[in-house]
Z-matrix of the N, CA and C atoms (Angstrom, degrees):
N
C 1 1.449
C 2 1.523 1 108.75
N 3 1.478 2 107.51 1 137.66
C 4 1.708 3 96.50 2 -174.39
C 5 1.506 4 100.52 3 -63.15
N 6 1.218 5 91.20 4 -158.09
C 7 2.041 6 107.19 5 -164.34
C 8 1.941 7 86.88 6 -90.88
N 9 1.152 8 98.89 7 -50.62
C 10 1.867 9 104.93 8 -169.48
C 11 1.616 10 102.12 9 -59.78
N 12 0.794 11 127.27 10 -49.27
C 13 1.587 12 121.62 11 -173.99
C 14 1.787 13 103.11 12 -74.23
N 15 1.156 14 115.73 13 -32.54
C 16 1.553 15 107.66 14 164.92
C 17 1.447 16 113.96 15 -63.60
N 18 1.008 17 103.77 16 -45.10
C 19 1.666 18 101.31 17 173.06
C 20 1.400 19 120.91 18 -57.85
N 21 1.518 20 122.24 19 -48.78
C 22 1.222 21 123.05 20 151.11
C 23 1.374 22 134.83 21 -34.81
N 24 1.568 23 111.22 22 -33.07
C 25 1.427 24 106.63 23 163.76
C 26 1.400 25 109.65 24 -92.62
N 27 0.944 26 138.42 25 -27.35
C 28 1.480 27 116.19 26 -176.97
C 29 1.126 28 105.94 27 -61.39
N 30 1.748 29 115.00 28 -49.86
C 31 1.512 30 116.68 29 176.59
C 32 1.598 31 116.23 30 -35.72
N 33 1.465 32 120.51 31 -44.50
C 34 1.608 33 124.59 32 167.16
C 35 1.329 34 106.27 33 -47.19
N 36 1.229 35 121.89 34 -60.02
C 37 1.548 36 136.48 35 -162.03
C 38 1.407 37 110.53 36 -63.96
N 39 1.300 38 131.42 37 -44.81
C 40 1.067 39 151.77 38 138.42
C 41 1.639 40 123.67 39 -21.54
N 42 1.295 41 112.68 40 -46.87
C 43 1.600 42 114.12 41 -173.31
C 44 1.598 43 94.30 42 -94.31
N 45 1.585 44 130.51 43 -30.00
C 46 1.211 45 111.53 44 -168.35
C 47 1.713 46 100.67 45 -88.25
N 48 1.428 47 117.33 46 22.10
C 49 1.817 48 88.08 47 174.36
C 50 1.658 49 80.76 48 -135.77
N 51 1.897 50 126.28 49 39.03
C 52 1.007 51 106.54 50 -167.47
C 53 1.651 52 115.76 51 -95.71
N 54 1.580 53 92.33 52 3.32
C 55 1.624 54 101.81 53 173.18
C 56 1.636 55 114.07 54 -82.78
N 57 1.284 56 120.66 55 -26.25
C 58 1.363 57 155.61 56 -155.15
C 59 1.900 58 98.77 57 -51.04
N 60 1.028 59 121.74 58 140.15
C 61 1.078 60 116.86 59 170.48
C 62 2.143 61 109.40 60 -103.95
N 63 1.139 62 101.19 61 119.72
C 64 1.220 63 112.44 62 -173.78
C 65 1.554 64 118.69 63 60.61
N 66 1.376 65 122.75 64 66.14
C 67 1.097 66 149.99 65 -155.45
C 68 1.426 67 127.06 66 -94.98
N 69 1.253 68 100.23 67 12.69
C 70 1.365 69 107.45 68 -179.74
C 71 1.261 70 131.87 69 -90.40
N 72 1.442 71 119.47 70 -54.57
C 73 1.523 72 122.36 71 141.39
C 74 1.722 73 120.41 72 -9.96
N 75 1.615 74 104.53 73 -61.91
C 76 1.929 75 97.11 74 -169.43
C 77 1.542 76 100.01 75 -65.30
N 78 1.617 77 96.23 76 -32.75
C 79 1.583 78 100.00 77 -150.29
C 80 2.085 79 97.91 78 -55.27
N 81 1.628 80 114.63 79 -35.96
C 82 0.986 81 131.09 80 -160.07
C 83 1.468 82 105.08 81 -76.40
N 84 1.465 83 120.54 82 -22.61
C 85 1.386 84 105.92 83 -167.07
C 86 1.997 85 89.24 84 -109.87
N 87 1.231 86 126.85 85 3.97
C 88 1.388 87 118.12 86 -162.52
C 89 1.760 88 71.52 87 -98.22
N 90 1.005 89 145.25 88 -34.96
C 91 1.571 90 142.84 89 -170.73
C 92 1.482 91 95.83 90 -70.72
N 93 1.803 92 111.14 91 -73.26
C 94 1.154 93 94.05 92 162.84
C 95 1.473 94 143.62 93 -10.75
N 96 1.550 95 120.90 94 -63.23
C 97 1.077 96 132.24 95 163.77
C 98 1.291 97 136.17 96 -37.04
N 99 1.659 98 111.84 97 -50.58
C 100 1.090 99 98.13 98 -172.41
C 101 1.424 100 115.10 99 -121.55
N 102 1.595 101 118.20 100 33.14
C 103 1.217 102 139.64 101 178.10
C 104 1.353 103 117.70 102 -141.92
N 105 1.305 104 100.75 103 -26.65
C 106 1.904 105 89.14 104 148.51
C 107 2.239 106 91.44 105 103.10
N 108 0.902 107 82.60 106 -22.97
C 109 1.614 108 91.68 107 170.80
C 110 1.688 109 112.98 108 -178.36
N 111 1.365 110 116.10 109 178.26
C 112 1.683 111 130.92 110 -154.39
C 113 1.664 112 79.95 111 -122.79
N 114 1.597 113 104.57 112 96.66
C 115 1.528 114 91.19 113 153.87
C 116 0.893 115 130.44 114 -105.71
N 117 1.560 116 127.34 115 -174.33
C 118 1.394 117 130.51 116 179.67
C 119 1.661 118 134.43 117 -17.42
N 120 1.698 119 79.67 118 -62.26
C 121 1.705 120 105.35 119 168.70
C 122 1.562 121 120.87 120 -42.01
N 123 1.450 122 87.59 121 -65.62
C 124 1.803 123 101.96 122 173.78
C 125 1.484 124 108.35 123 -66.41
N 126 0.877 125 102.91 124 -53.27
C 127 1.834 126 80.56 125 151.60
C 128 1.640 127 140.24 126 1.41
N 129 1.168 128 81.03 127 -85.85
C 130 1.393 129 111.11 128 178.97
C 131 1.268 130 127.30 129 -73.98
N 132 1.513 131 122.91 130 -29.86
C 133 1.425 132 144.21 131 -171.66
C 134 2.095 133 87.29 132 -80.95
N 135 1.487 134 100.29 133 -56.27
C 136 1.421 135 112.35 134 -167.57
C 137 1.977 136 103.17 135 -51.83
N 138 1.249 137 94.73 136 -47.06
C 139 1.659 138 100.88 137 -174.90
C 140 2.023 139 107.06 138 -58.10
N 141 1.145 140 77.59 139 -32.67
C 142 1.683 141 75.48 140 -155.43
C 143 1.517 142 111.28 141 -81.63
N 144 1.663 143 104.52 142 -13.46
C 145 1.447 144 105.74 143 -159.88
C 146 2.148 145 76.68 144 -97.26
N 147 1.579 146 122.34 145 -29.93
C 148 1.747 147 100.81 146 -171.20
C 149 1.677 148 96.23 147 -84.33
N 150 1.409 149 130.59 148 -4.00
C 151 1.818 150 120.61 149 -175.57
C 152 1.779 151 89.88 150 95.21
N 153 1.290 152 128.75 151 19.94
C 154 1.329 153 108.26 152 -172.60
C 155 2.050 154 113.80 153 -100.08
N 156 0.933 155 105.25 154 -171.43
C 157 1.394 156 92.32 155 156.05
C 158 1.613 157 130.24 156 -114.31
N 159 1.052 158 113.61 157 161.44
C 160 1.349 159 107.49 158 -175.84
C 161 1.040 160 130.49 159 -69.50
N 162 1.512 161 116.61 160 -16.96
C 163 1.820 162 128.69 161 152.51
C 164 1.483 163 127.30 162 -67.38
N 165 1.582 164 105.46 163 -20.67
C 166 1.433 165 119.85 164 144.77
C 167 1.191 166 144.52 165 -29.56
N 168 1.562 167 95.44 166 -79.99
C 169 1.605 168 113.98 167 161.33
C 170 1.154 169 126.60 168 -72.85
N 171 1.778 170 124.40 169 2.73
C 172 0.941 171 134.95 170 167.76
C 173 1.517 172 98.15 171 -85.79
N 174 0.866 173 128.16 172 -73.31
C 175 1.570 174 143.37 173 -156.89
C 176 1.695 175 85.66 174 -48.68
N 177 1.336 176 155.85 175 -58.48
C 178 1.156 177 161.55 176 -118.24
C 179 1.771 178 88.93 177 -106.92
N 180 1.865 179 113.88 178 -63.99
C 181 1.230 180 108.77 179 177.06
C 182 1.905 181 105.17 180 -60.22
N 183 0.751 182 168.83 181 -12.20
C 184 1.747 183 163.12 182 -115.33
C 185 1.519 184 72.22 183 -158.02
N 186 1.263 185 148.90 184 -58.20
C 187 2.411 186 124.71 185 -146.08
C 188 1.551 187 79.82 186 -72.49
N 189 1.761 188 116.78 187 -55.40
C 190 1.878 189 107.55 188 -148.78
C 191 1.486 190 94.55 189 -81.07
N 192 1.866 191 113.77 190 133.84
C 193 1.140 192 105.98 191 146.48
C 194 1.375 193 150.87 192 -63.43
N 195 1.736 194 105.22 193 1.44
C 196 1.319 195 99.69 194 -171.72
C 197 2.041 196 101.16 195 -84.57
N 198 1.135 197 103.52 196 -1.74
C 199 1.460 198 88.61 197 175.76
C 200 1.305 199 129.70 198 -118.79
N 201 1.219 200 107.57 199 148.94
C 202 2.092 201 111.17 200 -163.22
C 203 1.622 202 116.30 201 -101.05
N 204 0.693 203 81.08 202 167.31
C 205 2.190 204 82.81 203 175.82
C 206 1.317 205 96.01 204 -119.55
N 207 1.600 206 126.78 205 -14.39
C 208 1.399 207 105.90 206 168.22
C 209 1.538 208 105.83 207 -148.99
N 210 1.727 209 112.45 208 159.96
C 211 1.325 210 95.99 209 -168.40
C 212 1.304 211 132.90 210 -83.16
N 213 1.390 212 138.38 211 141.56
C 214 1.460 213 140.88 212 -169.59
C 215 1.243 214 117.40 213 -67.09
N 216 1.394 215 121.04 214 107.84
C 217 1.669 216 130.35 215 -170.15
C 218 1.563 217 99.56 216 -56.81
N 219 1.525 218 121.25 217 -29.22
C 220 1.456 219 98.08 218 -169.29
C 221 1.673 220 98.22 219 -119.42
N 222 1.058 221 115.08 220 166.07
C 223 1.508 222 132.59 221 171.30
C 224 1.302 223 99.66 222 -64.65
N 225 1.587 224 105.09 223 132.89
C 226 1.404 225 126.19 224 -167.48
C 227 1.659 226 116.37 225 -104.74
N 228 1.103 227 130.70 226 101.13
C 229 1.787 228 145.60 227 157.38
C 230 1.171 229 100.68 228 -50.35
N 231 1.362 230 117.85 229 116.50
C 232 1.705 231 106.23 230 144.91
C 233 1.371 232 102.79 231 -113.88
N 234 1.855 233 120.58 232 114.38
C 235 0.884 234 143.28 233 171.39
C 236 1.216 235 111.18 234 -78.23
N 237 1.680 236 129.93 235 131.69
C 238 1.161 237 143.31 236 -168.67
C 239 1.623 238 131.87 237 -82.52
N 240 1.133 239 120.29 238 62.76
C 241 2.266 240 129.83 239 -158.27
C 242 1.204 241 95.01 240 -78.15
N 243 1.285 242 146.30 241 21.98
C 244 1.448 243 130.50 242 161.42
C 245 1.586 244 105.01 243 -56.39
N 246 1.675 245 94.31 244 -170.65
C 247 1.706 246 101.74 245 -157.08
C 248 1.743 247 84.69 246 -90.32
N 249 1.082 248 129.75 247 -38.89
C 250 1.341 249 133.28 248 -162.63
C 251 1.802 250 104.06 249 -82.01
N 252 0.810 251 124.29 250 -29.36
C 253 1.650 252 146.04 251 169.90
C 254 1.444 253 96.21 252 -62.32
N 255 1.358 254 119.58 253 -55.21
C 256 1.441 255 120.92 254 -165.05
C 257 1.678 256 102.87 255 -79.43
N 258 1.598 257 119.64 256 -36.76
C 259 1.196 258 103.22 257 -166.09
C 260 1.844 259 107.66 258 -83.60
N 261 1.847 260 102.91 259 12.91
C 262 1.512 261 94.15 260 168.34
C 263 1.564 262 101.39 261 -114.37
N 264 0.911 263 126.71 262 26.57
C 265 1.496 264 133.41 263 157.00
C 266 1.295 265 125.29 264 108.42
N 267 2.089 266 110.67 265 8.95
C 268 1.148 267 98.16 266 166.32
C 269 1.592 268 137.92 267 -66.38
N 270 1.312 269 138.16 268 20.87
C 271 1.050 270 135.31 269 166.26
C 272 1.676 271 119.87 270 -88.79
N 273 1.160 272 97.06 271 -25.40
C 274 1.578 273 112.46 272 179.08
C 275 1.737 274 104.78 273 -78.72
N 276 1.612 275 116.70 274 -19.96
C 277 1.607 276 119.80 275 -144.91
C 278 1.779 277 85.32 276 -106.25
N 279 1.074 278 124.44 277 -25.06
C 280 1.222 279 135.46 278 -124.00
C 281 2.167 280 92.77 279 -104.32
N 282 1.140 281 109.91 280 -34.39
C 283 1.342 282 110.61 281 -174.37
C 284 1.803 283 98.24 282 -91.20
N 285 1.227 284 119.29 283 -15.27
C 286 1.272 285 134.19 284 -150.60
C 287 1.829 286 77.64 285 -95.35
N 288 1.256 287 100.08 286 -89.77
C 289 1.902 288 103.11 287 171.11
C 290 1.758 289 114.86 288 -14.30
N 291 1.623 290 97.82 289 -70.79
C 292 1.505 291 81.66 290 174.19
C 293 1.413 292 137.15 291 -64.94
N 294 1.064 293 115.92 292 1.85
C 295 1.394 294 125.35 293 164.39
C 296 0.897 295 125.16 294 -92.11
N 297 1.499 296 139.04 295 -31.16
C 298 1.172 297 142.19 296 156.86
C 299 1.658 298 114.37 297 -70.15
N 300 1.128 299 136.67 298 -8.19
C 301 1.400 300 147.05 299 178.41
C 302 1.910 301 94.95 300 -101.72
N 303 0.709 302 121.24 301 -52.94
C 304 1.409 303 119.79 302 172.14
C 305 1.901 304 115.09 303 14.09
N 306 1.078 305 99.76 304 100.71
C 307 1.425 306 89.00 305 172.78
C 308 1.722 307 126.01 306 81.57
N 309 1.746 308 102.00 307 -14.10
C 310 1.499 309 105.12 308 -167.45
C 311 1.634 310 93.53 309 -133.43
N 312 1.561 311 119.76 310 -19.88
C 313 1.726 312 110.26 311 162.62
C 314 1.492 313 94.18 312 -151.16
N 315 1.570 314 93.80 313 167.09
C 316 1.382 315 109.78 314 -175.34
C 317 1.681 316 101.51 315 -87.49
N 318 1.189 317 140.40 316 125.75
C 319 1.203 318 148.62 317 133.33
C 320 1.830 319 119.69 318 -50.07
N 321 1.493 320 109.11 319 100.59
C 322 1.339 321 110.65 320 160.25
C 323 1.217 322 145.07 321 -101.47
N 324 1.014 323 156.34 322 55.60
C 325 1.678 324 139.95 323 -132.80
C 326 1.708 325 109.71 324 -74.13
N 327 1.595 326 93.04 325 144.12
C 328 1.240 327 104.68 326 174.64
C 329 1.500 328 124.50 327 -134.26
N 330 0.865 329 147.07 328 160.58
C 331 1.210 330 158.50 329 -143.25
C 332 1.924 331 126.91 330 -109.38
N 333 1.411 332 99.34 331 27.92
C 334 1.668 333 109.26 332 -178.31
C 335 1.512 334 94.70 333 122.24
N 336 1.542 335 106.99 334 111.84
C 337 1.572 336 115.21 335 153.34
C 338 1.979 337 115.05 336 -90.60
N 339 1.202 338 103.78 337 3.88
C 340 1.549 339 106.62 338 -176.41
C 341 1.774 340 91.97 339 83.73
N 342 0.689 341 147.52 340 73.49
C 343 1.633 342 142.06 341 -168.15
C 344 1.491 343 108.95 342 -169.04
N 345 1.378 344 123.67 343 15.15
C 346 1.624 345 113.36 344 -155.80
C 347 1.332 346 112.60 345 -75.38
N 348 1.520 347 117.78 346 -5.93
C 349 1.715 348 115.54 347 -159.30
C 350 1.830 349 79.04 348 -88.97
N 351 1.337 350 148.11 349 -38.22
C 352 1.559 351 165.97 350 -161.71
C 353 1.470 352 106.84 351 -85.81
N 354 1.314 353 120.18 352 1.25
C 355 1.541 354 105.85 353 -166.39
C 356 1.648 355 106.22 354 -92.26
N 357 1.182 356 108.33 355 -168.04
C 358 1.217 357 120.80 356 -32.39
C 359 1.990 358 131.00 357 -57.06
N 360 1.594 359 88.99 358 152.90
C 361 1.865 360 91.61 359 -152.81
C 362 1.685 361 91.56 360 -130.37
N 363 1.102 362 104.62 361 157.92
C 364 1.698 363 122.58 362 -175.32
C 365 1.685 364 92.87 363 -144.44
N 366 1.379 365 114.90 364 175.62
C 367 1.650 366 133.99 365 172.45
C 368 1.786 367 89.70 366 -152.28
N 369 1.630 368 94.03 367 128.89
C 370 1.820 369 118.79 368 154.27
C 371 1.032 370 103.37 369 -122.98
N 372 1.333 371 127.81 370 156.21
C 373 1.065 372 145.36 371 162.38
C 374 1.399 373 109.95 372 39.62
N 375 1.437 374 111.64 373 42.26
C 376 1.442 375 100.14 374 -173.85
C 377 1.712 376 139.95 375 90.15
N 378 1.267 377 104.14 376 -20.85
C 379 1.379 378 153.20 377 -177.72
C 380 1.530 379 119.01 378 -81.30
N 381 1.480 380 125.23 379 85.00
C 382 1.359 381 115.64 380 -172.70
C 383 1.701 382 93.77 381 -64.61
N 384 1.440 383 91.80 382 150.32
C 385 1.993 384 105.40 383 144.63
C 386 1.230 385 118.10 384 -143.38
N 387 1.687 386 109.30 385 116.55
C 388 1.907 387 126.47 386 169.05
C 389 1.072 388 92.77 387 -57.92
N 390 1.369 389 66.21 388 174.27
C 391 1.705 390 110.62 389 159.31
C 392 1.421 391 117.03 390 27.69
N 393 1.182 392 127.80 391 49.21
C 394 1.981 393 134.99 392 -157.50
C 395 1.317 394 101.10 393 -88.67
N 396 0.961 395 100.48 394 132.21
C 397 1.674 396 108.94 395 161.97
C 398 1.441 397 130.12 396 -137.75
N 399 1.127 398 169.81 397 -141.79
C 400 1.323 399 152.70 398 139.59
C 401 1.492 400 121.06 399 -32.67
N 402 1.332 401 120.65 400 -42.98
C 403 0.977 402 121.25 401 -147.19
C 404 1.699 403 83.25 402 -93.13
N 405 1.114 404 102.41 403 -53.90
C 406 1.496 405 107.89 404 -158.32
C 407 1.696 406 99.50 405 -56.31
N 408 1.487 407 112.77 406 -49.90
C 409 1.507 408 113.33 407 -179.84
C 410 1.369 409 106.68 408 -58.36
N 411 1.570 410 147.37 409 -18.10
C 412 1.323 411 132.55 410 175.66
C 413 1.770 412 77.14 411 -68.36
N 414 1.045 413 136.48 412 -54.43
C 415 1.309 414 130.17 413 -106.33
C 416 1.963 415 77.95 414 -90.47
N 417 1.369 416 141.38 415 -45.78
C 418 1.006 417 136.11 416 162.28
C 419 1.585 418 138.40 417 -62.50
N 420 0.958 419 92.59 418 -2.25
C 421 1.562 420 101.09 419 165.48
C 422 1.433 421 125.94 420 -105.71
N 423 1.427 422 106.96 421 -40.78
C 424 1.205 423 97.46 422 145.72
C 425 1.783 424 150.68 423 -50.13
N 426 1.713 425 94.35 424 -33.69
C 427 1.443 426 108.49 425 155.76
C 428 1.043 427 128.01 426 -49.37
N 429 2.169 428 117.82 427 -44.37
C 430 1.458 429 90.60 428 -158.59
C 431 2.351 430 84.14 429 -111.05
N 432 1.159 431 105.90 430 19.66
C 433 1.564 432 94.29 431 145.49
C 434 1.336 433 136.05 432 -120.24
N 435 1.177 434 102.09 433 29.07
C 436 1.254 435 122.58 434 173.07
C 437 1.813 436 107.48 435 -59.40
């Protein structure tokens, strides 16, 4: 996407959280969203349009891991290692996943999707998946590299 039509959307993104009280967070992951990462640019567009600085919105994108400065060549798993995740067998599921993702998605682990009575649980693309098990994890990875 050129640079001007990105700007154009943030500018969208921007006016719909402009009533928002402390708006930076959605504003960061709705960019996130639909660019795949918060770059530089948006950065800067983002700083200038809340009065912030650009070491600001840096410092905020750089503490959370869910956000990138550049975009991720492969489709992203967030696999679920909580304690309740683990005591339904994601630790056993979890080396198995990354091996079968190997090369075709990124495997991340994370630490509680709110989902523990469903686990073990991952999110792609936005996309919860319960209750996973071998079968089901071929069955989601293949989905989101399809």
């Amino acid at each position: 996407m050129r640079e001007d039509g990105q700007q154009d959307e943030i500018a969208a993104i921007l006016a719909r959280h402009s009533e928002r009280e402390g708006p930076l967070l959605p504003i960061l992951h709705d960019v996130q969203d639909a660019f795949g990462h918060v770059s530089e640019a948006a950065k800067r567009q983002i700083a200038l349009a809340l009065n912030l600085s650009r070491a600001e919105v840096h410092g905020v994108v750089s503490f959370y891991h869910d956000f990138r400065s550049a975009p991720e060549p492969l489709p992203v798993i967030k696999l679920c290692r909580a304690e309740a995740c683990q005591a339904r067998g994601s630790e056993t599921l979890a080396p198995k996943v990354e091996a079968m993702a190997k090369g075709k998605a990124k495997v991340e682990a994370v630490y509680c999707l709110g989902l523990c009575s469903v686990g073990p649980n991952a999110i792609a693309r936005g996309e919860v998946y319960a209750h996973l098990d071998e079968i089901t994890a071929r069955e989601l990875i293949a989905g989101v590299t399809a």
